[in-house]
C-alpha positions in Angstrom: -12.6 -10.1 2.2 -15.7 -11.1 0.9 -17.3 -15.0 0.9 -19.7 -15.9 -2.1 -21.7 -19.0 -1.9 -21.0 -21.1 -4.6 -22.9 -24.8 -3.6 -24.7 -25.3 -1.0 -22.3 -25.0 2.6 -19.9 -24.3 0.0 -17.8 -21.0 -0.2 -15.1 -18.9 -2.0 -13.0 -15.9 -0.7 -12.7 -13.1 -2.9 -10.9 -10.1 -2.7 -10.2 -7.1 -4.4 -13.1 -5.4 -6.0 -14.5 -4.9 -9.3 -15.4 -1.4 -11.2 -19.2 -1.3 -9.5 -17.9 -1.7 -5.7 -15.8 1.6 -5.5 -17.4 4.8 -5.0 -15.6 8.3 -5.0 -15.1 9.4 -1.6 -15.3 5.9 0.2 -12.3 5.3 2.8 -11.0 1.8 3.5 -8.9 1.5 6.9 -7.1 -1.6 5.9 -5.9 -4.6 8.1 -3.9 -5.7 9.8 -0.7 -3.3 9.6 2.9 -4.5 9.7 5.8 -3.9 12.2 9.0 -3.8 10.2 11.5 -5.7 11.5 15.4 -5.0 11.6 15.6 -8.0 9.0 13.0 -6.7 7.0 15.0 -3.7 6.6 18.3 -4.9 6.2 17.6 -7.6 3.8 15.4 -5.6 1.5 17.5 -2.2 1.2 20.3 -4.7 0.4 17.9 -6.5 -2.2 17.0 -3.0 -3.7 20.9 -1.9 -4.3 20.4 1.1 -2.3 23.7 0.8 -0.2 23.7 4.0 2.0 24.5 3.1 5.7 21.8 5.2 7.2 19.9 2.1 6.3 22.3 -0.5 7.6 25.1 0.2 9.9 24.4 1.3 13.4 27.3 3.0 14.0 27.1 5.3 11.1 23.3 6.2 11.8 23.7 7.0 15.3 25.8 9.6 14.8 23.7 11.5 11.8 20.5 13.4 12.7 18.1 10.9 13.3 20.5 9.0 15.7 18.8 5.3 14.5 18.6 3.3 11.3 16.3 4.8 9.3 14.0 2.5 7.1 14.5 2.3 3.8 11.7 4.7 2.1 11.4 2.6 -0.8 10.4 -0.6 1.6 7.5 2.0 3.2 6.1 3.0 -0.5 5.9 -1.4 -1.1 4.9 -2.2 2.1 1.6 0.4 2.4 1.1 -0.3 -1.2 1.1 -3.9 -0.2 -1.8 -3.3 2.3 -4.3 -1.9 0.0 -3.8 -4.6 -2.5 -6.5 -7.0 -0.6 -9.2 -4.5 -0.2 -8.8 -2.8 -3.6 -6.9 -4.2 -6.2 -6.5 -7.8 -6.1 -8.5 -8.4 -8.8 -7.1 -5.8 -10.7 -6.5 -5.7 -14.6 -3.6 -3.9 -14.1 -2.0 -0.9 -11.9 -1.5 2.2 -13.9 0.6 4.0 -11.9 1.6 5.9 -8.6 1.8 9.9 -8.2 2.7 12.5 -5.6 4.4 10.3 -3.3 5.5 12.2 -0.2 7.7 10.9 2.5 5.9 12.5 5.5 7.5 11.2 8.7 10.6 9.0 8.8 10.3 4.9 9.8 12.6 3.3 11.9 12.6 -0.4 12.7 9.9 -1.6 15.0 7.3 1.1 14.1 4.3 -0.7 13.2 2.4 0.6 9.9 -1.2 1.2 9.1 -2.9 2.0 5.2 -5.8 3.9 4.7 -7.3 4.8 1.1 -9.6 7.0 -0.3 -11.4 6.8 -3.7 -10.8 10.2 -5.3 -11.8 8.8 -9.0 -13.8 6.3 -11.0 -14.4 6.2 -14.4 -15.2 4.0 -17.3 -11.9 3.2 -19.7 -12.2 4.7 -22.6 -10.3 2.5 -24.5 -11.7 -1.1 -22.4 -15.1 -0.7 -22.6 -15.7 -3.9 -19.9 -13.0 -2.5 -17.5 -13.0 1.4 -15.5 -9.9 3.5 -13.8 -10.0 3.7 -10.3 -8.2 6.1 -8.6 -7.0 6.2 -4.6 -5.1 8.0 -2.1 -3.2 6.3 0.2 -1.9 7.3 3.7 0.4 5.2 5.8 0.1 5.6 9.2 2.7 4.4 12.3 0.3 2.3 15.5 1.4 6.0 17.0 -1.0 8.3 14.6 2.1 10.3 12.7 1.4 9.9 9.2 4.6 8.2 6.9 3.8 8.7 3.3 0.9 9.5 1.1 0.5 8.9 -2.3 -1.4 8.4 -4.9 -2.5 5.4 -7.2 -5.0 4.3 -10.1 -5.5 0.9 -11.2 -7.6 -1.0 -13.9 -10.4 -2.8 -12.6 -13.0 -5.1 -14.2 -16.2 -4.3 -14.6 -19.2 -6.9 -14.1 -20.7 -8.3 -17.2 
């Protein structure tokens, strides 16, 4: 988060960043990180359609491999995604995409989840000449260190006039 002055003892918050604030190779550890809850599991796998009980019933998970409720992967890809938003793209024109997402480590409920990005690419648009591409890769971590999922994402961001 960033505060510009705008009137004397007067401030805004800002967040998100515009084309000239990223730089290739920069890492952002954002904050805070999330524990996921058995609700927060439950309710959104249900919300999503995706009605395989590894994600829901007890019974039926603890006797598969993992032994517990497994997070649904789809909730980890939003919910690390989520993170970044703040730091990088809340001022976004637009998100372009996501690539190479890989499912690392599984998430079960009451691991507590971490982001970190790094800028692998910045250029201008060719086609918006007031606006660039930025392109990140994002890790989610658990509070433990084992990484979750990486993947990769570009958005649209303003430039400055």
């Amino acid at each position: 988060m960033t505060l510009v002055r705008i009137a004397e003892n007067e401030y805004q918050e800002c967040h998100g960043g515009d084309f000239e604030d990223f730089e290739v190779g920069m890492t952002i550890n954002h904050w805070p990180g999330r524990t996921i809850t058995e609700t927060d599991n439950t309710w959104l796998t249900l919300l999503l359609m995706n009605q395989h009980p590894l994600h829901f019933d007890k019974a039926y998970a603890e006797g598969r491999e993992y032994g517990r409720i497994l997070v649904n992967s789809s909730i980890t890809l939003a919910l690390v995604g989520g993170m970044t938003v703040q730091a990088l793209s809340a001022r976004a024109v637009a998100n372009l995409g996501w690539d190479k997402v890989r499912l690392r480590d599984p998430v079960y409920v009451g691991d507590t989840l971490y982001a970190r990005s790094r800028i692998i690419e910045k250029r201008p648009s060719r086609s918006r000449p007031q606006q660039g591409i930025i392109g990140v890769e994002t890790t989610g971590l658990k509070s433990t260190g084992e990484t979750v999922i990486t993947f990769e994402r570009s958005f649209l961001a303003r430039c400055r006039p």
